[in-house]
N, C-alpha and C positions, 0 to 999 in steps of 0.2 A: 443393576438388579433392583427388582421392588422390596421395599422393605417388608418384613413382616409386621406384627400387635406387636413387637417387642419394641417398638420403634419409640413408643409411647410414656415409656420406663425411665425412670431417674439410673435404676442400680448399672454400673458398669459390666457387671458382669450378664446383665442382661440383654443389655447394648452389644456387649461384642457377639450377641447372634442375631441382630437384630437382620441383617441380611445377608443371614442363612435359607436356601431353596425351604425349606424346614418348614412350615405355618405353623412359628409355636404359639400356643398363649401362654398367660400366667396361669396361677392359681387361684382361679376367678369362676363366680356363677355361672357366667356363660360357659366357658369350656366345661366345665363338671357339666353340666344341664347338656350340652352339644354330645357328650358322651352316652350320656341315659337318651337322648333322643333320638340318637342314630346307631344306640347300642355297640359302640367301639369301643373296644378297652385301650386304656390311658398308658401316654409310655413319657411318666415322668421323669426328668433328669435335673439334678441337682449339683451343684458347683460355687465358685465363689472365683472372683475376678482374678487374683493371684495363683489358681491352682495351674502346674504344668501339665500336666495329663488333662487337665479338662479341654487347654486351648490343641491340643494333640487331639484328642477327637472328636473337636469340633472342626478342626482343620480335615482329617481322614475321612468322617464319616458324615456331620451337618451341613458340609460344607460340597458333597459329594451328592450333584443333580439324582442318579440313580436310587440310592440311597434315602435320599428325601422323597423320590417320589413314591418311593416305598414305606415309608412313613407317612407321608399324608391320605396316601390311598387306605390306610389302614390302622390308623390308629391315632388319636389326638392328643399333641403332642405337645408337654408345660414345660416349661421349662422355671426353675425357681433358685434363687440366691439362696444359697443357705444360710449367709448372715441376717438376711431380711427376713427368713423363714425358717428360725431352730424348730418351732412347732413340726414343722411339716419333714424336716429332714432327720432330728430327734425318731421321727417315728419308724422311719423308711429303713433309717441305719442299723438303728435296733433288726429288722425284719434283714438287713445282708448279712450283720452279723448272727443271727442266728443261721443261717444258710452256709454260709463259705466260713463262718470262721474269722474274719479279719471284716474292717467294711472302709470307708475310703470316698476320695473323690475323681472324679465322676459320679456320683451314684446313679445308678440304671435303673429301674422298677417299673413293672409293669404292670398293668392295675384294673380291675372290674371298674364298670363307672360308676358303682360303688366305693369306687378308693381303697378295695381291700387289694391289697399284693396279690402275682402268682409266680412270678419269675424277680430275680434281682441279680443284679452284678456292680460290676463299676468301671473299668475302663475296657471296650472290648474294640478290636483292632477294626480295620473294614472286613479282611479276609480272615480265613484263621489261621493264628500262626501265637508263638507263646504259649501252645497248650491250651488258648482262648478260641471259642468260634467265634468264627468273623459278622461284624452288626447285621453284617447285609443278610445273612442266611439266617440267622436268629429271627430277624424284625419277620421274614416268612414262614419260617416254621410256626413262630408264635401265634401269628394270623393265622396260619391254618390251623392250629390247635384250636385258638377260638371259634370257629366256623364250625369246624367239623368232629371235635373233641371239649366240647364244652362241660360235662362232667368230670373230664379231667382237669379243665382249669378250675371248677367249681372246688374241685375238692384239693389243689394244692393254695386255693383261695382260703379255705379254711382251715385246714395243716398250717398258715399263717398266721392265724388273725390267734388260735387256741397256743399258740407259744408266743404270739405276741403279750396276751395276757397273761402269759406265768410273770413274764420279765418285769413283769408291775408288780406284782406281789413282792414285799417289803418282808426281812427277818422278825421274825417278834420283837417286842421293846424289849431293852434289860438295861436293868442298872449297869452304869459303868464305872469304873472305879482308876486307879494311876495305873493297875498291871495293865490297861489296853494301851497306854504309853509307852512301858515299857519291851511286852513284846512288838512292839509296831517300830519301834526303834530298833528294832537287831533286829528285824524281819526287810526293813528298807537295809540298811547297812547292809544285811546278807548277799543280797543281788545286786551292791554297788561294785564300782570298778575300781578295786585298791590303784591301780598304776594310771587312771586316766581321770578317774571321779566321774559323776552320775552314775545312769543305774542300768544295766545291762549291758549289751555290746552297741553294734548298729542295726536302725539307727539310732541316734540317739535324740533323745530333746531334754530339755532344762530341768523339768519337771520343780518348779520352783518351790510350791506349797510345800514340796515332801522336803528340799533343804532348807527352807524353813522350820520347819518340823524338828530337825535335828538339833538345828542349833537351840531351838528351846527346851531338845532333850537335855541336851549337856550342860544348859542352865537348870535344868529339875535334877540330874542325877549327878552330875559333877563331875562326868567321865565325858576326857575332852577328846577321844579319839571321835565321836558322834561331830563333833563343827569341823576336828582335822578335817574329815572326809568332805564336810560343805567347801569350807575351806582351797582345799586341792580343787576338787570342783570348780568352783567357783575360778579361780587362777588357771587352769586348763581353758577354761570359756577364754576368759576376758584374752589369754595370749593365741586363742585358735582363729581358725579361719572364719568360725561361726561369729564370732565377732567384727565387725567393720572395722578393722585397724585404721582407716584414716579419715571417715568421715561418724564414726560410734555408732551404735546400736548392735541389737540381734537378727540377725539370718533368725531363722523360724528351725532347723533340727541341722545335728549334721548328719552325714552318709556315712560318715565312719566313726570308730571308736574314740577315736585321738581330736574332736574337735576340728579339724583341719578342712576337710572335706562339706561347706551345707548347700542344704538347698536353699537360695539365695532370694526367696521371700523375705520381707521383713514384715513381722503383723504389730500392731499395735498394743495388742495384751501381752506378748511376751514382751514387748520392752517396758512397758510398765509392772509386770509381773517381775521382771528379773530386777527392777532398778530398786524396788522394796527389798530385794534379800540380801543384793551389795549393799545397801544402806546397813540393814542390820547388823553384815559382817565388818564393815565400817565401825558400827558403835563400838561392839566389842572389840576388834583388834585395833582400831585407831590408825590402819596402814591406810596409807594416802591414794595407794593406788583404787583400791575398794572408792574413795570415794569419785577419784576419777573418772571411772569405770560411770559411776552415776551421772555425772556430770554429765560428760560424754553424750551418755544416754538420753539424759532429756534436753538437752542441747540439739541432738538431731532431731529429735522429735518438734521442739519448739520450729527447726529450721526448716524442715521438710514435709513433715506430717500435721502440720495445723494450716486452718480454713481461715480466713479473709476476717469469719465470725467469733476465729477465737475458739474453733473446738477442733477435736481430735481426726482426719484421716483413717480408716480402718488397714491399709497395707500397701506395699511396694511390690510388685509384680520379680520373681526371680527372672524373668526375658528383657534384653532387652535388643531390638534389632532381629528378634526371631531366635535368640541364642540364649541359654541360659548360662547366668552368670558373668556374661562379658561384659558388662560395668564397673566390674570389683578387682577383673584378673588382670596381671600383665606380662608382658613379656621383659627378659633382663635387658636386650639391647633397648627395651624402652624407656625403662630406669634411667641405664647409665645416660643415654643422651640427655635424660631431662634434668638428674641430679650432677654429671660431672664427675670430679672428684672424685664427691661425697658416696658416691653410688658404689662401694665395696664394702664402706662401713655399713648402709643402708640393707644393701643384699645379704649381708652374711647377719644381720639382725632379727630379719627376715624373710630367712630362707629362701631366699632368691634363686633359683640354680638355670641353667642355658635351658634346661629340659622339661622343666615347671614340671610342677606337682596337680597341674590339671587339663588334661588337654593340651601338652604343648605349654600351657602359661603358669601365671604361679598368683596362688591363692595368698597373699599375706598371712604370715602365722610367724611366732614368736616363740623360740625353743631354747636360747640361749641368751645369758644375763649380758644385762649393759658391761657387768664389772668384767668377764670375758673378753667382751667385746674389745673393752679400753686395753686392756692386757698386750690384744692380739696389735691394734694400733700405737700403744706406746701413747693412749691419752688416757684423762683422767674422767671418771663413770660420768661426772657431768657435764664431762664435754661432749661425750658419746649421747648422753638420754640431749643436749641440748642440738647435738647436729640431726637425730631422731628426728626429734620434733618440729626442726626446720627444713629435711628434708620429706616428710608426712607431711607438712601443710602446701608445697609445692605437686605434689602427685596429685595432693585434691583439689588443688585449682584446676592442673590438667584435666581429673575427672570429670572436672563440672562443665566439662563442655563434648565430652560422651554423650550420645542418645541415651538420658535417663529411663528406667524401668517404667512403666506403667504404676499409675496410682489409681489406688480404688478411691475415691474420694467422697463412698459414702459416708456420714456419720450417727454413727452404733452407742445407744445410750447407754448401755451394759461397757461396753469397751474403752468410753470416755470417761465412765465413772470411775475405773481402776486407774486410768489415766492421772485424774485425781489425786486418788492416792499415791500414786508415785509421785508428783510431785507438792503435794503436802508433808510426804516423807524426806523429801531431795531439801525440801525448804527445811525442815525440821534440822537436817544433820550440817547444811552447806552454807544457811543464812543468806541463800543468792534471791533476792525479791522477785526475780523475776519469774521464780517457780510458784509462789504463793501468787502471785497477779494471774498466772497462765491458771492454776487450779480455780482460784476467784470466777476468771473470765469464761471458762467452763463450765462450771456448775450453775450462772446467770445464764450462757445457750442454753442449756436444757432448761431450765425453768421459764424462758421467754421463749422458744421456739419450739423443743420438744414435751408439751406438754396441749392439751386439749381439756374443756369441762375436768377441770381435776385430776388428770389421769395423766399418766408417761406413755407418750409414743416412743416407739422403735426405733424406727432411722427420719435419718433427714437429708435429703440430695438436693442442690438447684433450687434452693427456696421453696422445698416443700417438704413436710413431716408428715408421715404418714404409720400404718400400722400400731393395733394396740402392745401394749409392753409388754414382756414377758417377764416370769420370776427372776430371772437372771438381772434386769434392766432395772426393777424394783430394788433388790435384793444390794447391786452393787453402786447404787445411786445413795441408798440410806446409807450404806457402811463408808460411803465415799464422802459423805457431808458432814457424818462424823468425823473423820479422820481429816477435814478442812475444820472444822471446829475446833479440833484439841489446836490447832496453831493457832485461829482466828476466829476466837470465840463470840462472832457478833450470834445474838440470839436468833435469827432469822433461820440458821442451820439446821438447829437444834428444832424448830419450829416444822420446817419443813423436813427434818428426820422421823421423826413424831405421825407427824401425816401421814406419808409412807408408809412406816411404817405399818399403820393402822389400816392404810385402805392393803397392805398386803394379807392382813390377819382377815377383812373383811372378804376378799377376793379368791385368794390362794390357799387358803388353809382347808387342809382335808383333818376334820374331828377322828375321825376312824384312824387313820395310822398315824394321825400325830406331826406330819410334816408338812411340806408345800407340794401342789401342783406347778407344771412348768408353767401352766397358761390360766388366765383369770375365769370363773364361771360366768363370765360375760363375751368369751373369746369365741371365737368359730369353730362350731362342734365339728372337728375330725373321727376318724373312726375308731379316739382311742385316746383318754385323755392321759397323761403321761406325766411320770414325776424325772426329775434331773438330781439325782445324789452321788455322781461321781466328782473326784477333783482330778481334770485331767489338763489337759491345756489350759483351761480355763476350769478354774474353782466352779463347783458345786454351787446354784444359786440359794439352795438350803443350808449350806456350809457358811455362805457368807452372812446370810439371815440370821441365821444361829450366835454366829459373833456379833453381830449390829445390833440384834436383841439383847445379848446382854449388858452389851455396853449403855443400850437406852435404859436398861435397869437401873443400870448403879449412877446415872446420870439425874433419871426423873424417879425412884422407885418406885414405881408403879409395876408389881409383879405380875402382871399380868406378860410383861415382856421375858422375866426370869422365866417363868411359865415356858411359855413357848420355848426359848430357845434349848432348855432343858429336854423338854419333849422331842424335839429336833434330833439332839447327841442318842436321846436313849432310842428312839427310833432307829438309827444307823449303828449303834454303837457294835451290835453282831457284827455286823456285815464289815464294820472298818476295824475290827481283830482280824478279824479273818482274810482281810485282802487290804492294809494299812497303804499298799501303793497308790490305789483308790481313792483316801482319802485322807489328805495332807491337811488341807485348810480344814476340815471338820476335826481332824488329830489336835492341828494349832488352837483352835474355838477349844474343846476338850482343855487342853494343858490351861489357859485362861480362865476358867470354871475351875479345876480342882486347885488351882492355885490361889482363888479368892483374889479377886482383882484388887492390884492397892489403888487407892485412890489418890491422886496428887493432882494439889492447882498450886499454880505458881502467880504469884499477884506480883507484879509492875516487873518490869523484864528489866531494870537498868542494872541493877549486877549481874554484870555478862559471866562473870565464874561460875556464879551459882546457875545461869540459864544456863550455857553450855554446857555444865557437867549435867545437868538432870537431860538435857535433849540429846546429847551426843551418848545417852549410856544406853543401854541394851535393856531395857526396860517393858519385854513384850505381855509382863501377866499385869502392867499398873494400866490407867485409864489417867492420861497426863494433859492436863490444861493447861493454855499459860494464857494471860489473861493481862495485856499492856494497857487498855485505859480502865479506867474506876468508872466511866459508864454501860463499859462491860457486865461489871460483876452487879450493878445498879439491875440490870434490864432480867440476870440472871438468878438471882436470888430466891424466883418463885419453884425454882427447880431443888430439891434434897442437896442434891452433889454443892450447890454452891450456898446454903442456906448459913447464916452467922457468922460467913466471913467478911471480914471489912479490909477495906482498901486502904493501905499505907502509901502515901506519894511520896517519901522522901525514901524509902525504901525497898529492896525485894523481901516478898515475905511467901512462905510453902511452908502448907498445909498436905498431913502426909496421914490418910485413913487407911487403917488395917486390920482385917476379922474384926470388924464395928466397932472399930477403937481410933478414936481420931488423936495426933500431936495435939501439943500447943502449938503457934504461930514457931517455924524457923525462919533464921536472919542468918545462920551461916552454913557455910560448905560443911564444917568442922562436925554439926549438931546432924545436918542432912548427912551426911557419911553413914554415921551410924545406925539409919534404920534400912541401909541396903546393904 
């Protein structure tokens, strides 16, 4: 079959239609322009390489001669990545969900060659069944509405665009104060799940920002049932199915309450999302397993999800062979043949049963203690966690030679930056080099390859960067170079945090309500320019602005950054009382501001006690430097935060600022004790 424009594409998800009957284009001059000139209305569709429903109706319906030809006769047809394109899909989803109620992927929309909506949906069958009309009868009615009913599409075209415009409109500014902490805290608890952790039933997802949140509640109020609950949480993941039990990482949500059950994507931001919150739980409980859990985590990332270049993968396809999840599951007689023996201690660890708990096979999950286990065997717990261990690393050899999952293998300057941070966090608590080199090797990609005339591009696929950056990409690149700085304080961070920052304040910032736009006043005018303030899978790029701001305060004090990220919080601050699930990482920014950041450098790292105890402690309201050569603090010094300190080489010496009152130099654990 002849390919189609799509042929032409870096994005994989663009790729797998490229020969589709289908003539899609992108989101480009020429098709907008072929729309107004042939006066067709547009039937854009949106997706992203790892969605299952998307390859479901591409397979039923793009893939279905008839169908297409019904389509190209009558309508010009884009098709867009939504990783490559939040601008364009940010808009569309807004416009399903005010429609149906929920919005999703596939997304369907169908559009004036004006680009305004009149119809939307998201995944619709070929025929109708599900309560869905089927694509094929839709794409005709739709076309004849246009034809012959044009003041009706006219005016469900603008019943669109007059609610699209409410959903812009921002709560007043107000002051905020710690009761928004407070109620935002029993308002999440309320709708968590005492018996399984996280937050509703199914399905369910991580939602990391918001168990972050907590546990810096129970550091501000000192009631410890707020972390219990991250806690349980947290240990529900790491023993369920949504976890990879033998090769680490996150599946993306599960299907049921209990963790057991996911949908067997793995993305890139939640395992960097989630590997910062086990770190956390790590500082404060100091249980090994937390940090495992991290290890784990960026360990497969390092293994499977990084580029040739040294940057980040955006996700692993849940199919693999046409089937989801059959790279992950197995069957018991497949066990016992490959483990032997050991295959009874193994199955009954891991719920192994003849009838599987999915389809026939069985999802690995972890419901019962090692110390059980030894009981039930007549051995002792570390002979059991040691035969574990060596019968998991032989299931994953076997694995590795399953038809792997499809990989998106674009790379997402937004989703590399968090990357970043997780393993400038993983370094911080684990002292594995290898995570500080990968974070290094990272943040030099995007400054050598995704960046243009001063400015951050979007993605990068096959030796080519393309699209300008969005707030998100800005937003989590400055807060990402921070957080490689407080380990690796070379000035260049700091330098290019700064910049950033500034071209965001010069680009992004809207005077009038106080916060950021998603897209730069340099960007491609759509029909609607749009702001991004929720924390939902992915943090708010204003949430994360907000904290990058003020940490570049107490860094350079230049208030002009206090400013802003103040004006940020009071901008949202109604709006996240009022719906606090919404926003976790803007709540976490919040608790950091009213808590007055303490300021700590830690100069020459050779007293491991004192570096460990300040790195390994739970320290989320201080701004922590550590600072191992004296040509560091040489290069640094033009900056407030490091200004009058001098460098001792025969010693560690911390420096501990608090409410604008700095220590004298500390030299012991004994002296640093006492101001935490």
């Amino acid at each position: 079959m002849q390919a189609n424009n799509l042929i032409k594409e870096t994005s994989p998800y663009l790729l797998q239609h490229a020969y589709n009957p289908v003539k899609w284009y992108t989101w480009e001059e020429k098709a907008l322009k072929k729309a107004k000139d042939e006066n067709k209305p547009i039937f854009l569709s949106i997706g992203y390489s790892a969605c299952h429903w998307c390859h479901v109706m591409a397979h039923e319906s793009f893939e279905n001669e008839n169908i297409a030809q019904i389509m190209n006769d009558n309508f010009v047809n884009i098709k867009v990545d939504r990783e490559e394109r939040p601008d364009i899909d940010d808009i569309y989803q807004k416009v399903c969900q005010l429609t149906t109620g929920s919005g999703g992927w596939p997304l369907s929309v169908f559009l004036t060659p004006d680009q305004r909506p009149f119809y939307v949906g998201t995944y619709f069958p070929p025929l109708d069944s599900y309560g869905r009309p089927g694509f094929g009868s839709l794409l005709l009615q739709l076309a004849q509405s246009w034809k012959e009913k044009p003041h009706d599409v006219e005016a469900a075209a603008e019943n669109f665009m007059n609610a699209l415009q409410r959903t812009e409109s921002i709560s007043p500014t107000s002051k905020f104060e710690r009761t928004i902490l407070d109620e935002a805290a029993l308002n999440l608890l309320s709708i968590g799940d005492p018996i399984n952790g996280g937050f509703g039933q199914a399905p369910k997802f991580p939602n990391a920002a918001n168990l972050s949140f907590m546990l810096r509640y129970t550091k501000l109020s000192g009631i410890a049932r707020f972390q219990e609950f991250v806690f349980k949480t947290l240990s529900k993941m790491a023993n369920g199915g949504i976890y990879d039990q033998l090769g680490g990482g996150f599946h993306r949500y599960s299907t049921d309450s209990k963790w057991h059950v996911p949908h067997f994507e793995k993305m890139l931001y939640d395992n960097a999302l989630l590997s910062i919150v086990y770190a956390e739980a790590y500082q404060i409980t100091k249980d090994s397993k937390y940090l495992e859990i991290v290890n784990q985590t960026l360990q497969y990332v390092l293994r499977e999800m990084t580029s040739l270049d040294s940057a980040f993968y955006c996700a692993q396809d849940a199919d693999s062979e046409g089937e989801e999840g059959k790279f992950y599951v197995w069957k018991k007689n497949e066990i016992q043949e490959i483990l032997g023996k050991e295959a009874d201690i193994f199955c009954l660890y891991f719920d192994v049963t003849d009838g599987g708990n999915f389809e026939g096979q069985t999802i690995l999950h972890n419901s019962i203690n090692a110390s059980a286990v030894a009981f039930q065997f007549s051995k002792t717990e570390q002979e059991i966690k040691d035969i574990i261990k060596e019968c998991s690393k032989k299931l994953f050899d076997v694995r590795l030679k399953r038809v792997a999952p499809g990989r998106d293998e674009k790379i997402l300057t937004s989703w590399n930056a968090l990357m970043i941070s997780a393993l400038a966090k993983g370094f911080r608590i684990s002292r594995q080099p290898r995570f500080l080199q990968a974070a290094e090797n990272c943040a030099k990609f995007i400054e050598e390859k995704l960046t243009k005339n001063g400015e951050l591009l979007r993605t990068y696929k096959d030796g080519q960067a393309k699209l300008k950056a969005y707030l998100d990409d800005y937003a989590y690149f400055v807060n990402a170079i921070l957080d490689l700085f407080e380990v690796n304080p070379d000035k260049k961070y700091i330098e290019l945090a700064i910049y950033y920052a500034d071209y965001l304040l010069g680009h992004f910032w809207d005077e009038k309500e106080k916060n950021f736009f998603f897209t730069a006043d340099n960007h491609e005018q759509l029909i609607i320019r749009t702001k991004n303030i929720y924390d939902l899978s992915l943090p708010s790029g204003n949430s994360i602005a907000a904290n990058a701001f003020l940490r570049l305060y107490h860094l350079t004090q230049n208030s002009r950054y206090l400013d802003v990220s103040v004006k940020i919080m009071e901008s949202l601050s109604t709006m996240a009382a009022e719906n606090p699930f919404g926003f976790g990482q803007l709540l976490n920014t919040m608790y950091l501001y009213l808590q007055k950041p303490i300021e700590i450098t830690l100069l020459n790292n050779e007293n491991q006690e004192i570096y460990e105890n300040l790195t390994k402690r739970f320290l989320p309201e201080s701004i922590l430097v550590t600072i191992p050569k004296e040509e560091y603090l040489e290069d640094l010094k033009k900056y407030p935060f490091f200004e009058g300190k001098e460098y001792d080489k025969t010693r560690t010496k911390v420096f501990v600022c608090k409410n604008f009152t700095c220590s004298l130099p500390l030299f012991s654990l004994v002296e640093i004790e006492k101001l935490f």
